[in-house]
mmCIF file of the N, C-alpha and C atoms, coordinates in Angstrom:
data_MODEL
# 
_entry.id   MODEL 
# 
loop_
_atom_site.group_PDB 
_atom_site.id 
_atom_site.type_symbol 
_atom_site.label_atom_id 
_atom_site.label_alt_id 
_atom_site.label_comp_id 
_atom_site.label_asym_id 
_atom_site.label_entity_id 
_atom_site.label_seq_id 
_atom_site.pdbx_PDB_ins_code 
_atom_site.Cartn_x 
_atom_site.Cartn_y 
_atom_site.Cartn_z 
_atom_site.occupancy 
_atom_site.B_iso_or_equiv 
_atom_site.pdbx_formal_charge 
_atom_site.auth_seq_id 
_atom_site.auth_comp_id 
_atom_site.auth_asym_id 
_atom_site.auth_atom_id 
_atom_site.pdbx_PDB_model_num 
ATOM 1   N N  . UNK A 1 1  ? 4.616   -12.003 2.134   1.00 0.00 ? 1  UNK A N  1 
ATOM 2   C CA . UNK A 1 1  ? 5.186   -13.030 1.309   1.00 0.00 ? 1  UNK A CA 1 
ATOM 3   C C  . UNK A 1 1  ? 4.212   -13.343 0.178   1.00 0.00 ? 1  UNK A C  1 
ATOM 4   N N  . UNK A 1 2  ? 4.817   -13.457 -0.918  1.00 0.00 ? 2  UNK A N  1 
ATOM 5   C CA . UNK A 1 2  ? 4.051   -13.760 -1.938  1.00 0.00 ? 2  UNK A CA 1 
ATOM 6   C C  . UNK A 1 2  ? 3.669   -15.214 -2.566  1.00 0.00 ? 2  UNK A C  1 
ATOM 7   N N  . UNK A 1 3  ? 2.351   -15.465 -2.507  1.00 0.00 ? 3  UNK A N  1 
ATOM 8   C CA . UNK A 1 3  ? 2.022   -16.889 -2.634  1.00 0.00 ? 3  UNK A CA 1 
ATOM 9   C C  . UNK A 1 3  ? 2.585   -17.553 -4.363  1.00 0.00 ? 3  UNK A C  1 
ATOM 10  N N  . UNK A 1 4  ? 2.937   -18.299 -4.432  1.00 0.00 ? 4  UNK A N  1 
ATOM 11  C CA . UNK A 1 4  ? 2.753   -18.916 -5.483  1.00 0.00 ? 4  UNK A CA 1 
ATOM 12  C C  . UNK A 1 4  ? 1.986   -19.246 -6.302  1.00 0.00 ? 4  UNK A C  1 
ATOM 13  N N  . UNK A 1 5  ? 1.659   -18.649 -7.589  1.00 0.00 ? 5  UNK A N  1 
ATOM 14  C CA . UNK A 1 5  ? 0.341   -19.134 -8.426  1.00 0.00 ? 5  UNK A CA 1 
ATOM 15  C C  . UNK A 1 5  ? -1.097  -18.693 -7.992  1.00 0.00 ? 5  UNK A C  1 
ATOM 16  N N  . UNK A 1 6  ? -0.765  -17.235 -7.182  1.00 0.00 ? 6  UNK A N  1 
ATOM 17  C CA . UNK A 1 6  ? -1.478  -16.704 -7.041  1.00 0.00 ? 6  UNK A CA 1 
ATOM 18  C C  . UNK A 1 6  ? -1.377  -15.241 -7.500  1.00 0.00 ? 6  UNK A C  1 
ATOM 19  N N  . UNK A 1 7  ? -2.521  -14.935 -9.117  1.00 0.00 ? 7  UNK A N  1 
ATOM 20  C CA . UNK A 1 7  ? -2.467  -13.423 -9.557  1.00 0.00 ? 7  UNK A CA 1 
ATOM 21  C C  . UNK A 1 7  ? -3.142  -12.461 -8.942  1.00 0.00 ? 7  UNK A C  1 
ATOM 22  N N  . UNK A 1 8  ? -2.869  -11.347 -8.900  1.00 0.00 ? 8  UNK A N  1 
ATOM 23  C CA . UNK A 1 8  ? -3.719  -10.212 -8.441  1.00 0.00 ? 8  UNK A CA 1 
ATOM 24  C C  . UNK A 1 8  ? -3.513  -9.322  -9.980  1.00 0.00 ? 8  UNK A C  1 
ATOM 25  N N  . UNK A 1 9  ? -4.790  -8.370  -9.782  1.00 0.00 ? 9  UNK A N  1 
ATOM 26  C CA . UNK A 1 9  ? -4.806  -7.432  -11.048 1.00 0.00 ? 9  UNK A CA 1 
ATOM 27  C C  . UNK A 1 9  ? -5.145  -5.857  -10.281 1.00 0.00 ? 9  UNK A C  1 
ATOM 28  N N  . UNK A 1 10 ? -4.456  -5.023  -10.741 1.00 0.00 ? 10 UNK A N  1 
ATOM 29  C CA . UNK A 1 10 ? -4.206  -4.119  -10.342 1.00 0.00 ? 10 UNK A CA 1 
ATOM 30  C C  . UNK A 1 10 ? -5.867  -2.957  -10.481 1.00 0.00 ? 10 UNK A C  1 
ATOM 31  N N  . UNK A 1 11 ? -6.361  -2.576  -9.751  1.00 0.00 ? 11 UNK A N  1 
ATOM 32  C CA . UNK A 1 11 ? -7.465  -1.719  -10.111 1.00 0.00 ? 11 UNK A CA 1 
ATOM 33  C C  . UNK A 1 11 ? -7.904  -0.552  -9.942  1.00 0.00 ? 11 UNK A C  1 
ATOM 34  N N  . UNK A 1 12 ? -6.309  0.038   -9.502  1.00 0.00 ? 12 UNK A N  1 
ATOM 35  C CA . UNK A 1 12 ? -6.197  1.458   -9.196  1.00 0.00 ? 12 UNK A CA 1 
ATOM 36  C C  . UNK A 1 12 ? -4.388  1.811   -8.951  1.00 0.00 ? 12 UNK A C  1 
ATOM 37  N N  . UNK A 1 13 ? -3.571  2.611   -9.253  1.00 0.00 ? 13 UNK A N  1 
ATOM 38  C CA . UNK A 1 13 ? -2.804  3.178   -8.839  1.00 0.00 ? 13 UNK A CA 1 
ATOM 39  C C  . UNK A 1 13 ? -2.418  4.611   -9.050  1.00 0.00 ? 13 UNK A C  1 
ATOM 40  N N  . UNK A 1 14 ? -1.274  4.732   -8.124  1.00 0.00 ? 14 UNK A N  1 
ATOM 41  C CA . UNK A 1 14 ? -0.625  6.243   -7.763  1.00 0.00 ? 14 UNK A CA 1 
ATOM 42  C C  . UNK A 1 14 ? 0.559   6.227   -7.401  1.00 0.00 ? 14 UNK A C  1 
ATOM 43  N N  . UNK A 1 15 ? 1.383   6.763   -7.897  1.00 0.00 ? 15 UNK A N  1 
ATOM 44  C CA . UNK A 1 15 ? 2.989   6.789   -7.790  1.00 0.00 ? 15 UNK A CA 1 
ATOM 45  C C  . UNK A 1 15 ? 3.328   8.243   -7.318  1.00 0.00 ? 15 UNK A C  1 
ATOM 46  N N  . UNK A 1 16 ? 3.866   8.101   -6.097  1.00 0.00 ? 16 UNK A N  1 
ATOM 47  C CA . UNK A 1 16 ? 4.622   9.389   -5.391  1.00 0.00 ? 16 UNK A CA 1 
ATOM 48  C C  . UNK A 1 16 ? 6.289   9.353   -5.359  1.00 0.00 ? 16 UNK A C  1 
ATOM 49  N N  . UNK A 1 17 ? 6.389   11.007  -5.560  1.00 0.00 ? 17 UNK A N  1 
ATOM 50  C CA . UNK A 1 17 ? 7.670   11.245  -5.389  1.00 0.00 ? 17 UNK A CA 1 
ATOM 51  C C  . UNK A 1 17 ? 8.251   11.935  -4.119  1.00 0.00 ? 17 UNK A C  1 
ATOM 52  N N  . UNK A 1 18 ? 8.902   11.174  -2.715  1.00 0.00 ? 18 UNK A N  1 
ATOM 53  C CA . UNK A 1 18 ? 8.947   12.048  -1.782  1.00 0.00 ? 18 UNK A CA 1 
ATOM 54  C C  . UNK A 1 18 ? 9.869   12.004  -1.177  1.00 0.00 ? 18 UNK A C  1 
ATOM 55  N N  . UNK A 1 19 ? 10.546  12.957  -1.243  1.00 0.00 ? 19 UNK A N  1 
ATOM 56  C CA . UNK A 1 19 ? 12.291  13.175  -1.037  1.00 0.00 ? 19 UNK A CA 1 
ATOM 57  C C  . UNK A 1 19 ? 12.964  12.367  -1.744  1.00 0.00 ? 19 UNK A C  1 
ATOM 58  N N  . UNK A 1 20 ? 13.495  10.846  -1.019  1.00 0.00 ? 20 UNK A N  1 
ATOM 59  C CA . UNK A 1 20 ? 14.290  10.026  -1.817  1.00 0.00 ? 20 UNK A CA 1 
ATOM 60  C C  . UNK A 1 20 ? 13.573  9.113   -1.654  1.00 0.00 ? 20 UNK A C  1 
ATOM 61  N N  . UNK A 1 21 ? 12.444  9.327   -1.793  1.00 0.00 ? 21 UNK A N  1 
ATOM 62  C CA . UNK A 1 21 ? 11.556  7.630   -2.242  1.00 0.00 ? 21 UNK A CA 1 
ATOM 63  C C  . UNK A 1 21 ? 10.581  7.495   -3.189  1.00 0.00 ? 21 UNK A C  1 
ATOM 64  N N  . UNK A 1 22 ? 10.118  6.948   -3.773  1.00 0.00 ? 22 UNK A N  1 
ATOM 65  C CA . UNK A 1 22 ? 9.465   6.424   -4.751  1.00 0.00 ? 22 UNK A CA 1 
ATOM 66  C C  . UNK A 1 22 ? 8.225   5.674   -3.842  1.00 0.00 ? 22 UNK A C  1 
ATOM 67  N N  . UNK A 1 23 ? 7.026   6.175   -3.943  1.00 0.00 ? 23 UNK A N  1 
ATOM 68  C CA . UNK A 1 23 ? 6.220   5.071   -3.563  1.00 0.00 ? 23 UNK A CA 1 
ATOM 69  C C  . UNK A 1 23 ? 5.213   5.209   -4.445  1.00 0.00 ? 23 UNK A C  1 
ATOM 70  N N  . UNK A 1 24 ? 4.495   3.202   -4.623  1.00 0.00 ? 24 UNK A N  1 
ATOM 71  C CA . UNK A 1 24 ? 3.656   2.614   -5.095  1.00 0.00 ? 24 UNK A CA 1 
ATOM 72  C C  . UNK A 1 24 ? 2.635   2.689   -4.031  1.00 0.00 ? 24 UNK A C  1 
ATOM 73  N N  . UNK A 1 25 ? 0.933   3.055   -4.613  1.00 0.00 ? 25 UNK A N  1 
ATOM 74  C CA . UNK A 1 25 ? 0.173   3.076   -3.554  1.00 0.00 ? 25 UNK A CA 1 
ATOM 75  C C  . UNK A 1 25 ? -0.688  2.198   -4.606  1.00 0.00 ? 25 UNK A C  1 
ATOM 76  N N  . UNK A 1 26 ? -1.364  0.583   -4.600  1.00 0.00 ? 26 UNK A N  1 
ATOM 77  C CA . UNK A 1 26 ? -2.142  0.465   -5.495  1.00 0.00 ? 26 UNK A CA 1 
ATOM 78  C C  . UNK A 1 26 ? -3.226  -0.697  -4.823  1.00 0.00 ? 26 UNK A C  1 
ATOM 79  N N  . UNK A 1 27 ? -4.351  -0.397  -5.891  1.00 0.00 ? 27 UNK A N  1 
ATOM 80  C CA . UNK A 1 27 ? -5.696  -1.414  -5.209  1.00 0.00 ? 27 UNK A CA 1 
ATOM 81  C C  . UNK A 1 27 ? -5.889  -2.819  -5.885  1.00 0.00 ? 27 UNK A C  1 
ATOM 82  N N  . UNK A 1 28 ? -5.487  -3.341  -5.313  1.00 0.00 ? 28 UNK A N  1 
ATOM 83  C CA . UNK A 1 28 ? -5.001  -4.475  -6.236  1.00 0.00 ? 28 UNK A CA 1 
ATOM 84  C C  . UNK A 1 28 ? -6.544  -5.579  -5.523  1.00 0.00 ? 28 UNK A C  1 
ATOM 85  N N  . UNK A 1 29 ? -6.613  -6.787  -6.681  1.00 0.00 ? 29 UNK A N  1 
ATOM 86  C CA . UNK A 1 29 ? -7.698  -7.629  -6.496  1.00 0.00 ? 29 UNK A CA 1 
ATOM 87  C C  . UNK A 1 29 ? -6.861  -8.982  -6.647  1.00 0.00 ? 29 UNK A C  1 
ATOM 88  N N  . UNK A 1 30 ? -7.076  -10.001 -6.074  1.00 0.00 ? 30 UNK A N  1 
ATOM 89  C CA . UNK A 1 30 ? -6.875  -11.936 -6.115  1.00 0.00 ? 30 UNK A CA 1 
ATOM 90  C C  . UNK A 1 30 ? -8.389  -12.008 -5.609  1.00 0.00 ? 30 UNK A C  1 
ATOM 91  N N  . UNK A 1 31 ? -8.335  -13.952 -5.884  1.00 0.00 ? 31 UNK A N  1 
ATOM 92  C CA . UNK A 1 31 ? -8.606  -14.703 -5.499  1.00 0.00 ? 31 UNK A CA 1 
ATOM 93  C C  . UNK A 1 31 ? -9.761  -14.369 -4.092  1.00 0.00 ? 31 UNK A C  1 
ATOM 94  N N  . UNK A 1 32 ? -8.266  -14.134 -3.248  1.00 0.00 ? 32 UNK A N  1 
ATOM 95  C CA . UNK A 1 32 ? -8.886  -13.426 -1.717  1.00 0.00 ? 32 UNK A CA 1 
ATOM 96  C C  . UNK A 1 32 ? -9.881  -12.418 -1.355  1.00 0.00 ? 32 UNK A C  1 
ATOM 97  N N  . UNK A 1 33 ? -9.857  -11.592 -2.200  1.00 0.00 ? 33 UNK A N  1 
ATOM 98  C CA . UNK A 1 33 ? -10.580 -10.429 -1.924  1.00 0.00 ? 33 UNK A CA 1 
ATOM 99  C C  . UNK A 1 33 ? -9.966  -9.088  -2.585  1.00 0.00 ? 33 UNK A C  1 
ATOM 100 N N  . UNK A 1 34 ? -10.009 -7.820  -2.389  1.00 0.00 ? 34 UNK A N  1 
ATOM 101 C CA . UNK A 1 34 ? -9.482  -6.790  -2.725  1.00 0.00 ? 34 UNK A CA 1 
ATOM 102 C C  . UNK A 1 34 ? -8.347  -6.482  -1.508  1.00 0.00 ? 34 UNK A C  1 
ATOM 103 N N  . UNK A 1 35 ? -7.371  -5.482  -1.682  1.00 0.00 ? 35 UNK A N  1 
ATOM 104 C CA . UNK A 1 35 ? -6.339  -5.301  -0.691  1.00 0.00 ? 35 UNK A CA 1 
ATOM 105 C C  . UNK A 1 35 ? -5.630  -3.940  -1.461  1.00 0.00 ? 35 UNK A C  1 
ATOM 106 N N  . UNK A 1 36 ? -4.887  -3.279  -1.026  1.00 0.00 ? 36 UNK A N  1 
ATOM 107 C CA . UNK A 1 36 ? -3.698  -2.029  -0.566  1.00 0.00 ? 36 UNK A CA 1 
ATOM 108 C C  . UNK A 1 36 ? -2.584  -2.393  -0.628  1.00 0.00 ? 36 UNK A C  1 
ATOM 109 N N  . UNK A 1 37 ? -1.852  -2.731  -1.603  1.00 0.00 ? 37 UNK A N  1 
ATOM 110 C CA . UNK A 1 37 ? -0.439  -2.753  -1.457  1.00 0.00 ? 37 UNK A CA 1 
ATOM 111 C C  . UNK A 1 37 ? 0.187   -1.144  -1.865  1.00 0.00 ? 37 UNK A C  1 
ATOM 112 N N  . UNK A 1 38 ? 0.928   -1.027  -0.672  1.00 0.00 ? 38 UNK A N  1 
ATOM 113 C CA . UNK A 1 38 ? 2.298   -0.225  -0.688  1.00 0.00 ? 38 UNK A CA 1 
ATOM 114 C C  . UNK A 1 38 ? 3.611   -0.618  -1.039  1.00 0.00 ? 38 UNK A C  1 
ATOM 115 N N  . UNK A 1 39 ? 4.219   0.009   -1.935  1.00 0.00 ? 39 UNK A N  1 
ATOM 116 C CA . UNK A 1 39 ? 5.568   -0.370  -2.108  1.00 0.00 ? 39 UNK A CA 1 
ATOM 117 C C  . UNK A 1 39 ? 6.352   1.245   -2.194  1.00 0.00 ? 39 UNK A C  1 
ATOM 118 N N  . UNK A 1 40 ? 7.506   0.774   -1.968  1.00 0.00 ? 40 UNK A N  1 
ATOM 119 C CA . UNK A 1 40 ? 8.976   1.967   -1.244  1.00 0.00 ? 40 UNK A CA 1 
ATOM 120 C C  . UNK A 1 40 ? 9.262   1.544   -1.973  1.00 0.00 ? 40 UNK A C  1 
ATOM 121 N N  . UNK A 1 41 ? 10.245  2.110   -2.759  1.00 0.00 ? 41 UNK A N  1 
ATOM 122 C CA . UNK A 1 41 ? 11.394  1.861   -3.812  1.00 0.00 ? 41 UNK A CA 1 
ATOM 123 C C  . UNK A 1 41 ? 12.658  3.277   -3.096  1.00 0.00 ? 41 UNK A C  1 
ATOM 124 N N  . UNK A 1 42 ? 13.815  3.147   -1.932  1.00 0.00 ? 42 UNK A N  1 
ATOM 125 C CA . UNK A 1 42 ? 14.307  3.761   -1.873  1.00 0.00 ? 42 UNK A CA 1 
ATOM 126 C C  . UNK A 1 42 ? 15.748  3.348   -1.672  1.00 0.00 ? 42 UNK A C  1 
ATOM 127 N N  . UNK A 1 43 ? 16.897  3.854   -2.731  1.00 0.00 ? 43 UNK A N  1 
ATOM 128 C CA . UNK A 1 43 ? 18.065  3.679   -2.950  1.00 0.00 ? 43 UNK A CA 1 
ATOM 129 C C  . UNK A 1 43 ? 18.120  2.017   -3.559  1.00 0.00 ? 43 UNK A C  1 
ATOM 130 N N  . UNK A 1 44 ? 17.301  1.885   -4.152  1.00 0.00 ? 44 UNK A N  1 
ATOM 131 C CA . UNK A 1 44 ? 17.072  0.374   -4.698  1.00 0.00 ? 44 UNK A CA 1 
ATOM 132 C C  . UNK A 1 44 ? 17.202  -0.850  -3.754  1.00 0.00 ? 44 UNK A C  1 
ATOM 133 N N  . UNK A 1 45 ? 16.675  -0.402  -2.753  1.00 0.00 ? 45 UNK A N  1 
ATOM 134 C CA . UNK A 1 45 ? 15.362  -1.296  -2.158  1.00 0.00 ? 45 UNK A CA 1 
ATOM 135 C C  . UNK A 1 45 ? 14.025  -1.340  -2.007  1.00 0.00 ? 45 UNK A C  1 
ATOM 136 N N  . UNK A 1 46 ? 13.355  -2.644  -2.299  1.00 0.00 ? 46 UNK A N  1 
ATOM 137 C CA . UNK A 1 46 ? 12.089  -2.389  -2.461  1.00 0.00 ? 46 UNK A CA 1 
ATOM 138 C C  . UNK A 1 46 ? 11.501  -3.030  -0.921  1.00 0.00 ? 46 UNK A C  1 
ATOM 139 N N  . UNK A 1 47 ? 10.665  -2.121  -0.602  1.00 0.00 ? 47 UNK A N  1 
ATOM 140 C CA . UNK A 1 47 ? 9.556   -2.742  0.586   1.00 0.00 ? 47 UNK A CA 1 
ATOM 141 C C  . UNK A 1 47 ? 8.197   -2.559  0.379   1.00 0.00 ? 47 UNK A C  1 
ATOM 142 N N  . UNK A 1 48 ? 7.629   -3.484  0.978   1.00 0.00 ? 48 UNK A N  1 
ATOM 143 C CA . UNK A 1 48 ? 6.295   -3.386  1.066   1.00 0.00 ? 48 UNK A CA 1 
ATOM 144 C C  . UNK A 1 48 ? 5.037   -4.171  1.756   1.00 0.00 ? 48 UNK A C  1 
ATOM 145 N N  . UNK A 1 49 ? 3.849   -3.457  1.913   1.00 0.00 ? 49 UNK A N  1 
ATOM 146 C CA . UNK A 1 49 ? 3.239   -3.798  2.901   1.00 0.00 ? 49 UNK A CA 1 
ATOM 147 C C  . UNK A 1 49 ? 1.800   -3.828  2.284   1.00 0.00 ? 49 UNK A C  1 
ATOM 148 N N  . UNK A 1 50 ? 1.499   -4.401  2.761   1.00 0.00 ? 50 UNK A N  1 
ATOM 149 C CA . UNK A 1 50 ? -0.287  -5.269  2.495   1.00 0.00 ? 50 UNK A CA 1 
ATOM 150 C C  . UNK A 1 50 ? -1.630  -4.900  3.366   1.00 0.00 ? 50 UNK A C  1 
ATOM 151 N N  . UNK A 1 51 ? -2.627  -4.270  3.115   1.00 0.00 ? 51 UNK A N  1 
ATOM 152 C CA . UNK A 1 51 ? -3.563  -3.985  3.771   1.00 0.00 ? 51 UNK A CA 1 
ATOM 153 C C  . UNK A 1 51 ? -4.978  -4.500  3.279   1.00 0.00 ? 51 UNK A C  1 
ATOM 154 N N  . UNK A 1 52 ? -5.105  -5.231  3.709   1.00 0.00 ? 52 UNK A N  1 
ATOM 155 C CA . UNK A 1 52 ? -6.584  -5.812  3.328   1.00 0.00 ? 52 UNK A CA 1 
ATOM 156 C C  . UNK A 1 52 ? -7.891  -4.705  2.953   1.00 0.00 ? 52 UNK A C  1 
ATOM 157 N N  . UNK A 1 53 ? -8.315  -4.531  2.478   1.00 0.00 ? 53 UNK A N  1 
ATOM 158 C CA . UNK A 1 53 ? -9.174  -3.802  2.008   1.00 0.00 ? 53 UNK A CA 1 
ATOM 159 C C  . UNK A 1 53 ? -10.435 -3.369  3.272   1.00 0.00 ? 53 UNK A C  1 
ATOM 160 N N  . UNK A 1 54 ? -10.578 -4.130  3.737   1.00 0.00 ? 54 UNK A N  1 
ATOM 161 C CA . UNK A 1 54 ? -12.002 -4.542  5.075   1.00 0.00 ? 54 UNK A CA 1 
ATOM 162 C C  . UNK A 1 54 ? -10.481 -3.155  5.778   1.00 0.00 ? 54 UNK A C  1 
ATOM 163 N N  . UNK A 1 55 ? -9.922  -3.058  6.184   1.00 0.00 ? 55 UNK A N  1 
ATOM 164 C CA . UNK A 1 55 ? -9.118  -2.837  7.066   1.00 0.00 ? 55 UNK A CA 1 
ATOM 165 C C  . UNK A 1 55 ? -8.934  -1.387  6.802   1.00 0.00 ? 55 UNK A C  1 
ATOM 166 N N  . UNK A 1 56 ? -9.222  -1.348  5.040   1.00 0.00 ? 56 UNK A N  1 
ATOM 167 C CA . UNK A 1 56 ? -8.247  0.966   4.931   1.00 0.00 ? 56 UNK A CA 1 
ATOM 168 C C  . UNK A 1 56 ? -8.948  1.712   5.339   1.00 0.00 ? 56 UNK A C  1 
ATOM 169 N N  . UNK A 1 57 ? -10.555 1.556   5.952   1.00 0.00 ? 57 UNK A N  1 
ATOM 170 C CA . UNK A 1 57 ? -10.754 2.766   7.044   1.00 0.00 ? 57 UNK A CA 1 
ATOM 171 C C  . UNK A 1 57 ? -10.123 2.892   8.305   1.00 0.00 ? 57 UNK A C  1 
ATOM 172 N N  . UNK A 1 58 ? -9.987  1.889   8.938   1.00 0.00 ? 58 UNK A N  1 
ATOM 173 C CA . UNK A 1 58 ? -9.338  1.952   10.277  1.00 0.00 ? 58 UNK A CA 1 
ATOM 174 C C  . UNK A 1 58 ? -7.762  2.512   10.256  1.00 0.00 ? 58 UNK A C  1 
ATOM 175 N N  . UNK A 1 59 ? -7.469  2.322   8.509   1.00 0.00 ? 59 UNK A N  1 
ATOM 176 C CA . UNK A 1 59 ? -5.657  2.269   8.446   1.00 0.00 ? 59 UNK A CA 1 
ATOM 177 C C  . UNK A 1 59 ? -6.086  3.975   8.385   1.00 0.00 ? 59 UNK A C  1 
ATOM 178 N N  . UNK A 1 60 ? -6.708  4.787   7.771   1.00 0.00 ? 60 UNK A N  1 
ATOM 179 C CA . UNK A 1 60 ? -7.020  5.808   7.863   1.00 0.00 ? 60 UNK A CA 1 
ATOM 180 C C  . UNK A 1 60 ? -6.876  6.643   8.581   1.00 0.00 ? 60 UNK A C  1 
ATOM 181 N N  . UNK A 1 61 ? -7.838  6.160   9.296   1.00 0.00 ? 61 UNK A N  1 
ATOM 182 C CA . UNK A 1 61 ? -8.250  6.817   10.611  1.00 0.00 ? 61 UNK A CA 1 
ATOM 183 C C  . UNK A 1 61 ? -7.055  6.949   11.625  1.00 0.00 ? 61 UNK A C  1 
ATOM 184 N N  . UNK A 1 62 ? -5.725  5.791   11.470  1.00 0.00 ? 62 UNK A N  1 
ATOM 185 C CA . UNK A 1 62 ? -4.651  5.604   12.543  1.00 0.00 ? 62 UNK A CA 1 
ATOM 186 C C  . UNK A 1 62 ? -3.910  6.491   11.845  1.00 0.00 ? 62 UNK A C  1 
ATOM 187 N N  . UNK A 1 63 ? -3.654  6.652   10.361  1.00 0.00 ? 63 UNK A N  1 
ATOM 188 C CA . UNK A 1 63 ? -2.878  7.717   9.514   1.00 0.00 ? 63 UNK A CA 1 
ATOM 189 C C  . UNK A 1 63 ? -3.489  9.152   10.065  1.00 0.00 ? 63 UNK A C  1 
ATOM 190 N N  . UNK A 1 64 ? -4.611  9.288   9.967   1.00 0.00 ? 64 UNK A N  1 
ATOM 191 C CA . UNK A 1 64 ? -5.104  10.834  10.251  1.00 0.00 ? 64 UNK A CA 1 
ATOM 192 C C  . UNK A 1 64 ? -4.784  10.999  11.850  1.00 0.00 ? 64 UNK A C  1 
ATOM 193 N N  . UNK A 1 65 ? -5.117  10.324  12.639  1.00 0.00 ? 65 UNK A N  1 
ATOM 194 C CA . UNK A 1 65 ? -4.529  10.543  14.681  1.00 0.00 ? 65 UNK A CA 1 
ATOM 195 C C  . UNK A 1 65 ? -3.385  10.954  14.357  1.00 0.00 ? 65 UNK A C  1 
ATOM 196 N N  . UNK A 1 66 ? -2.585  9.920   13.832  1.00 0.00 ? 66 UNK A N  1 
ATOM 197 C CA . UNK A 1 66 ? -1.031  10.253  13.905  1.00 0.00 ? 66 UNK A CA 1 
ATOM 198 C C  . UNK A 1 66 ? -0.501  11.816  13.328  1.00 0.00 ? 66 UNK A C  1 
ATOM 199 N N  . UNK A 1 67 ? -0.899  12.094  12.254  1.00 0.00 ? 67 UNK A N  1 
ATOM 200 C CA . UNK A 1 67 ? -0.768  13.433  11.433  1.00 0.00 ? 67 UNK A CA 1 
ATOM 201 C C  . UNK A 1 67 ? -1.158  14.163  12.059  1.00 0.00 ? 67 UNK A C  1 
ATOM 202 N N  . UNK A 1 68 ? -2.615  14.053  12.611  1.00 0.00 ? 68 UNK A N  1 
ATOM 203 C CA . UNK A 1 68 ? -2.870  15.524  13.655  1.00 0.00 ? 68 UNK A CA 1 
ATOM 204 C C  . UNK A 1 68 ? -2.286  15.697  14.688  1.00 0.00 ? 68 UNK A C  1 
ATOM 205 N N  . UNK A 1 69 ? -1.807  14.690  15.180  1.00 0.00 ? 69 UNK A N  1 
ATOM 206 C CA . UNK A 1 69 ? -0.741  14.993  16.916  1.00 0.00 ? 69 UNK A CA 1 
ATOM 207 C C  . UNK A 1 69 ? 0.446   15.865  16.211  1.00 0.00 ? 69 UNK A C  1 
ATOM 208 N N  . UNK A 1 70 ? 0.727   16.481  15.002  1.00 0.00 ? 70 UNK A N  1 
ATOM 209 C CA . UNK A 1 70 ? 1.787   17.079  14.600  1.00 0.00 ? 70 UNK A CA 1 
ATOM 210 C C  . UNK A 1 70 ? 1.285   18.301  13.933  1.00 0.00 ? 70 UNK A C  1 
ATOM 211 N N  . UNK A 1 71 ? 0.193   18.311  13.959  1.00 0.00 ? 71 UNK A N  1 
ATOM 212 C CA . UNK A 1 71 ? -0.467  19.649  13.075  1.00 0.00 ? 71 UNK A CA 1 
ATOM 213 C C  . UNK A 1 71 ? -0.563  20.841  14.430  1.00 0.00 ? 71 UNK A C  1 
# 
């Protein structure tokens, strides 16, 4: 949920094209700290999800387990 009257500035992005989705991968900065927002853009809905920055090695590391149980 997005706070009110609270900016973030963007300090990195990457836009993927994969199958029928559109995703936003970007490093965004507030107030709070630095953070990971993801956004989906598919069939014109948007979703998205928030990762605190302290947190994208561990998000990593659960992305890479998961990928190798399929390799």
């Amino acid at each position: 949920m997005k706070k009110e009257g609270i900016r973030s500035r963007i300090l990195a992005t990457e836009k993927l094209h994969i199958e029928n989705k559109t995703l936003f991968v970007d490093l965004k900065e507030n107030d709070g700290g630095k953070f990971i927002q993801i956004a989906e853009i598919s069939n014109d809905r948007k979703s998205t999800i928030v990762i605190p920055f302290s947190g994208h090695q561990k998000f990593m590391e659960t992305l890479q387990k998961i990928a190798s149980s399929f390799i």
